[in-house]
Backbone atoms as SQL, in Angstrom:
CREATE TABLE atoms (id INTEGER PRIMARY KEY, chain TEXT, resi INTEGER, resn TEXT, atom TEXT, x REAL, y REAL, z REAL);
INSERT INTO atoms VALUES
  (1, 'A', 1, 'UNK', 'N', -19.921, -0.685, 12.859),
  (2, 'A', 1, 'UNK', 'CA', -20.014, 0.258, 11.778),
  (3, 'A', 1, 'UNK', 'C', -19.783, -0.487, 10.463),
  (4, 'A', 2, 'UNK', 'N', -20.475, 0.145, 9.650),
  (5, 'A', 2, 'UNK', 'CA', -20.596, -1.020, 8.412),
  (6, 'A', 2, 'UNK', 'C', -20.388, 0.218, 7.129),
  (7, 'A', 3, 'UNK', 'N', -19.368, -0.087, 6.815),
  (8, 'A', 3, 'UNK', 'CA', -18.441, 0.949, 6.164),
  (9, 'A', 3, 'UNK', 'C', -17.838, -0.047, 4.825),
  (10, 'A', 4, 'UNK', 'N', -18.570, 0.116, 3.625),
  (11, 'A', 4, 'UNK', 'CA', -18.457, -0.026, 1.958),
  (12, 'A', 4, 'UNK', 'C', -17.724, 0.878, 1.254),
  (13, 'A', 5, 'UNK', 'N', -16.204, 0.255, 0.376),
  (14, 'A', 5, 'UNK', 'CA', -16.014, 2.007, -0.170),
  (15, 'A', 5, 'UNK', 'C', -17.210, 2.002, -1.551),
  (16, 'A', 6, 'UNK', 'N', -17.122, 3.130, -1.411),
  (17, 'A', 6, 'UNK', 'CA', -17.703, 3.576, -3.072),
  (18, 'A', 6, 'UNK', 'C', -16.989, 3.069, -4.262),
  (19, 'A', 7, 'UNK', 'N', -17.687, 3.467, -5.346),
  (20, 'A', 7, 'UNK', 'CA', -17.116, 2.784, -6.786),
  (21, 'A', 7, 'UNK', 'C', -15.630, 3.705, -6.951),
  (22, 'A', 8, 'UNK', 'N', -16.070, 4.767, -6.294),
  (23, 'A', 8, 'UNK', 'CA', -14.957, 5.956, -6.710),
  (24, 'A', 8, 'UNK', 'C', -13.343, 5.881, -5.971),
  (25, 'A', 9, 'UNK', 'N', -13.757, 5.208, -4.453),
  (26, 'A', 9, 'UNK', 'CA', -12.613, 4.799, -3.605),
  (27, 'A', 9, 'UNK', 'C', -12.410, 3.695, -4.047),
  (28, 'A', 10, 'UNK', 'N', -13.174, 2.533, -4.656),
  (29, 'A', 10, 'UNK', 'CA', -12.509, 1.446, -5.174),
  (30, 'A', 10, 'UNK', 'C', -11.718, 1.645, -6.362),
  (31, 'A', 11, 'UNK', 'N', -12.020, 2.988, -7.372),
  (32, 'A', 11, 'UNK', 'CA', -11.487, 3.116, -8.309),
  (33, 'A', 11, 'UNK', 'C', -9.967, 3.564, -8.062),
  (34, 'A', 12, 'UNK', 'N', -10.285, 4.493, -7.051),
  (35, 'A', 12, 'UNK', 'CA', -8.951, 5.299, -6.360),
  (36, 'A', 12, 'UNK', 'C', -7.599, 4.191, -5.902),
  (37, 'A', 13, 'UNK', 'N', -8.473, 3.049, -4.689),
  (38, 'A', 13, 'UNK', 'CA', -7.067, 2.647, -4.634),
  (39, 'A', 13, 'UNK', 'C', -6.706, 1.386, -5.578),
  (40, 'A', 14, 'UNK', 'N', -7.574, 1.242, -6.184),
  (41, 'A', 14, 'UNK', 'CA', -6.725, 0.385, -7.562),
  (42, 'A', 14, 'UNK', 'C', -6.116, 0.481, -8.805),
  (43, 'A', 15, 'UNK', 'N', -6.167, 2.149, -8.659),
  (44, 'A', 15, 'UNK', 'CA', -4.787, 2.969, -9.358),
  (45, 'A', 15, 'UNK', 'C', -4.049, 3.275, -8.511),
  (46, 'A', 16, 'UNK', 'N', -3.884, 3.262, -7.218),
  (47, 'A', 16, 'UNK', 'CA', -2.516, 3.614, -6.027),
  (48, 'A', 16, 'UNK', 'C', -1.759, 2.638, -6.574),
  (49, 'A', 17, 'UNK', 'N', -2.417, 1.206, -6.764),
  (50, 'A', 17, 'UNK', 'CA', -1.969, 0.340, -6.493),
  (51, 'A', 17, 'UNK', 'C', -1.210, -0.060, -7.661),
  (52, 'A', 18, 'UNK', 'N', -1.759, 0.176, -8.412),
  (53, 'A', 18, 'UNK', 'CA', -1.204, 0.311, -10.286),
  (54, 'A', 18, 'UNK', 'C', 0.367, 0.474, -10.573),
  (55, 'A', 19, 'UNK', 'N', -0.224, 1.992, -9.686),
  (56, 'A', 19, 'UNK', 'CA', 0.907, 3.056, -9.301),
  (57, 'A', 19, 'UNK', 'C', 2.279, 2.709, -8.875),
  (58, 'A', 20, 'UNK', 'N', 1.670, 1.591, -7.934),
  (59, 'A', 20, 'UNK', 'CA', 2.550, 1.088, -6.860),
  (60, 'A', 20, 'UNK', 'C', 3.677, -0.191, -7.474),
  (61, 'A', 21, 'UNK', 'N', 2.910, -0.796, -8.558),
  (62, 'A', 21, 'UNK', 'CA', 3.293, -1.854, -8.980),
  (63, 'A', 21, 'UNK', 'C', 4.423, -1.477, -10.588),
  (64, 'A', 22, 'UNK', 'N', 4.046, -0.299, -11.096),
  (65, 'A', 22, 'UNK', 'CA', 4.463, 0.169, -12.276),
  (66, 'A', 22, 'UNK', 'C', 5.769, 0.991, -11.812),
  (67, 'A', 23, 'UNK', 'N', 5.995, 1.409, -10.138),
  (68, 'A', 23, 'UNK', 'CA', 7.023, 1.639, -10.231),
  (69, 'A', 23, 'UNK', 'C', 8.100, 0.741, -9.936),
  (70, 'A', 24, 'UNK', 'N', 7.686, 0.198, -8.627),
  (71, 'A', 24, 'UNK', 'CA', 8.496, -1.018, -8.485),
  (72, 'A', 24, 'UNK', 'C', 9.197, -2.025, -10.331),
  (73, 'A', 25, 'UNK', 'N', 8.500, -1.672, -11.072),
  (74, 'A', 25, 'UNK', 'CA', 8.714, -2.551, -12.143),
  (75, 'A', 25, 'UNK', 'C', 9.730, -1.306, -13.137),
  (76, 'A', 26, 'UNK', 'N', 9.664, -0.387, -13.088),
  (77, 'A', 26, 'UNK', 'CA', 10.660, 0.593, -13.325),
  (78, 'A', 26, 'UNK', 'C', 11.288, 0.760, -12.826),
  (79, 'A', 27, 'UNK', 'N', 11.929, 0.826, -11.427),
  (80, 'A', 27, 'UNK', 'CA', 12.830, 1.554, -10.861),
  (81, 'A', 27, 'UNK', 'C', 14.637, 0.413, -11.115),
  (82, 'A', 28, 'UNK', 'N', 15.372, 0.955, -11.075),
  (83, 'A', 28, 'UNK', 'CA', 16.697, -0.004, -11.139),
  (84, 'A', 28, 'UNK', 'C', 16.771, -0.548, -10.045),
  (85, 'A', 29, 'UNK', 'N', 16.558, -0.152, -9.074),
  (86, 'A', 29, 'UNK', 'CA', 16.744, -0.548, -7.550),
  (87, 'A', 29, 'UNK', 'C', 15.383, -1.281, -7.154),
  (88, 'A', 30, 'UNK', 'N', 15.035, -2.362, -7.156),
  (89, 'A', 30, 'UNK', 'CA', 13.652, -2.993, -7.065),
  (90, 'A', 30, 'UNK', 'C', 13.290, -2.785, -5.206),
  (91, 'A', 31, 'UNK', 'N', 14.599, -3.546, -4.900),
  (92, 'A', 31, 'UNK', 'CA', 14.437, -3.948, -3.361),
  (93, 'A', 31, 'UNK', 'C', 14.263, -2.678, -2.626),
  (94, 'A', 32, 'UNK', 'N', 15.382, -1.619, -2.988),
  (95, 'A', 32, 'UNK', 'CA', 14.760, -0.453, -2.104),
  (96, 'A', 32, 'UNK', 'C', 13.145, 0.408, -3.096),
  (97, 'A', 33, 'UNK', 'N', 12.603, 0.232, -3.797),
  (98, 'A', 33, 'UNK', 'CA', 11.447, 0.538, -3.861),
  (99, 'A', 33, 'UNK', 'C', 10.454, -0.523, -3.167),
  (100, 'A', 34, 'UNK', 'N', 10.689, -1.412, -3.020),
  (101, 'A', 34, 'UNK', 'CA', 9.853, -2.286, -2.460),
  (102, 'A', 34, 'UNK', 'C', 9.632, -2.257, -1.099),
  (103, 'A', 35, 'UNK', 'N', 11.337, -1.923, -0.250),
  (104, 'A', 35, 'UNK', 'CA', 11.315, -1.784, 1.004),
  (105, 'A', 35, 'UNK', 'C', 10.093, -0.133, 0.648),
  (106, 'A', 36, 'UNK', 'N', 10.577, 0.711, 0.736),
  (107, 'A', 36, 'UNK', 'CA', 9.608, 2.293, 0.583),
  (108, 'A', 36, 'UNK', 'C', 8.168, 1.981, 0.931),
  (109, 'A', 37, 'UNK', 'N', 7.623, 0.573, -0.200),
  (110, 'A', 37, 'UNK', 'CA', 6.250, 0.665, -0.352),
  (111, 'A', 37, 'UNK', 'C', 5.905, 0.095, 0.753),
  (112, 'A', 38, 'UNK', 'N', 6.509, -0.821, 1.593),
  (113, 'A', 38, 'UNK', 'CA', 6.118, -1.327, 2.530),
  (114, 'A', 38, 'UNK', 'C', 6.073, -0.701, 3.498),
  (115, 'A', 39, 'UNK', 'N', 6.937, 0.516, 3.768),
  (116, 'A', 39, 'UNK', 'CA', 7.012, 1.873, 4.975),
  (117, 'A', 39, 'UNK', 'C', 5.736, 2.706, 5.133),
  (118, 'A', 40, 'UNK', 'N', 5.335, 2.503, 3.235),
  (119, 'A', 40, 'UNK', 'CA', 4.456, 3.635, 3.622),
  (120, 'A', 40, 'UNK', 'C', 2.945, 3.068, 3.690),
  (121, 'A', 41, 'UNK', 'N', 2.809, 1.643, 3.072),
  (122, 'A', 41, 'UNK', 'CA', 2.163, 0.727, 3.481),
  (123, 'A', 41, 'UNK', 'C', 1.629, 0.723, 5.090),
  (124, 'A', 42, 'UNK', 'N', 2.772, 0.205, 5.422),
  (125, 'A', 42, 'UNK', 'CA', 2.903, 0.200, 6.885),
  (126, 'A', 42, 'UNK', 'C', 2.100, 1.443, 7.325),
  (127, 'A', 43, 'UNK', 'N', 2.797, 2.563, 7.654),
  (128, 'A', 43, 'UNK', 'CA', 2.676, 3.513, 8.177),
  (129, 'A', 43, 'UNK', 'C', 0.965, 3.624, 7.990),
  (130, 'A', 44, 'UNK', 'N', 0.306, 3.673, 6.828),
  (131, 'A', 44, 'UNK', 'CA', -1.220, 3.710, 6.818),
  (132, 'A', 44, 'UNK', 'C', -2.084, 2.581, 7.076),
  (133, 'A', 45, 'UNK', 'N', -1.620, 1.642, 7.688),
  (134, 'A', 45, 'UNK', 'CA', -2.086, 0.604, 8.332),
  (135, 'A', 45, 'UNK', 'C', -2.258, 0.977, 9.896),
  (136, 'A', 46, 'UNK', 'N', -0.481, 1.508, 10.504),
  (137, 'A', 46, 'UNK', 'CA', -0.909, 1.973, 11.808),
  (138, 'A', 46, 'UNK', 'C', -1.383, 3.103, 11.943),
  (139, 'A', 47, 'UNK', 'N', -1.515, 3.962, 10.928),
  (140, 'A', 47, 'UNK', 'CA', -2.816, 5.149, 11.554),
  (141, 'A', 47, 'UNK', 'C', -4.143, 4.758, 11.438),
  (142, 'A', 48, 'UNK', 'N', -4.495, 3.634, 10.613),
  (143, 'A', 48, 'UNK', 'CA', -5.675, 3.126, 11.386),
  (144, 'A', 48, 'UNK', 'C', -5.850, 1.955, 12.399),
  (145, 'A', 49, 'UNK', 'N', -4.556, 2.025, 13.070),
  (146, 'A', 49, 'UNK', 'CA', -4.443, 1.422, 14.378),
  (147, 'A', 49, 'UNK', 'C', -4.323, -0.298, 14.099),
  (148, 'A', 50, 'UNK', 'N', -3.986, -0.503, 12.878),
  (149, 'A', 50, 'UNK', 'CA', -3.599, -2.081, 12.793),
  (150, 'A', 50, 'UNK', 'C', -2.415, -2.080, 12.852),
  (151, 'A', 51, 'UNK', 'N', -2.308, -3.432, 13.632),
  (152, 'A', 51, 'UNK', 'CA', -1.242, -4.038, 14.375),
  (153, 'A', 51, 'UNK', 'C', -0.582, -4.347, 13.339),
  (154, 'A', 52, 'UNK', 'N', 1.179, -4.352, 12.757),
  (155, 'A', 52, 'UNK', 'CA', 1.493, -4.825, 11.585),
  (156, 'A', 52, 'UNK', 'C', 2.803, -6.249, 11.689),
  (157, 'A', 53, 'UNK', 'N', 2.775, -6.088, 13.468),
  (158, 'A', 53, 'UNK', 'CA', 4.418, -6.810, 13.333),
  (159, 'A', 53, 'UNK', 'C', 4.186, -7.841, 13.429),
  (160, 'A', 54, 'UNK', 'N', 2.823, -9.053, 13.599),
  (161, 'A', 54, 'UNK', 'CA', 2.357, -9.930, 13.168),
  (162, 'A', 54, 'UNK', 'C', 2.750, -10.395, 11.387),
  (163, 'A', 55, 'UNK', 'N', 2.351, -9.575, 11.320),
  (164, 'A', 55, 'UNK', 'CA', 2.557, -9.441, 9.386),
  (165, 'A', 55, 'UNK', 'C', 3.758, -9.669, 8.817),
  (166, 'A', 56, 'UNK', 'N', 5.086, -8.709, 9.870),
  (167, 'A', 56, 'UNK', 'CA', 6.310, -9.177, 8.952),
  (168, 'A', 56, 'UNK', 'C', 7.177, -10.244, 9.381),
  (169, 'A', 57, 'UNK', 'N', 7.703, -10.345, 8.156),
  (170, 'A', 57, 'UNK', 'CA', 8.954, -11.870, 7.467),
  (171, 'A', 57, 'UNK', 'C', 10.034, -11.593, 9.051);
């Protein structure tokens, strides 16, 4: 299956990601926002069934 996002999903997750980075850079607590992003990171990695514990430190 040969699956391209659109301009509109590329637009989408590179404001998640914005998102993602502007809070981490606000929050007082860096490490526990960072741990968060990686949970929920995570978590939408294994609902599309990728393997993640390769991946962590």
């Amino acid at each position: 299956m040969n699956e391209v996002m659109t301009e509109k999903e590329t637009a989408t997750a590179l404001i998640e990601e914005y998102t993602k980075l502007q809070r981490i850079k606000a929050t007082p607590n860096r490490d526990e926002e960072i741990d968060y992003q990686i949970k929920t990171a995570k978590a939408k990695l294994e609902a599309l069934g990728i393997v993640t514990e390769n991946l962590d430190k």
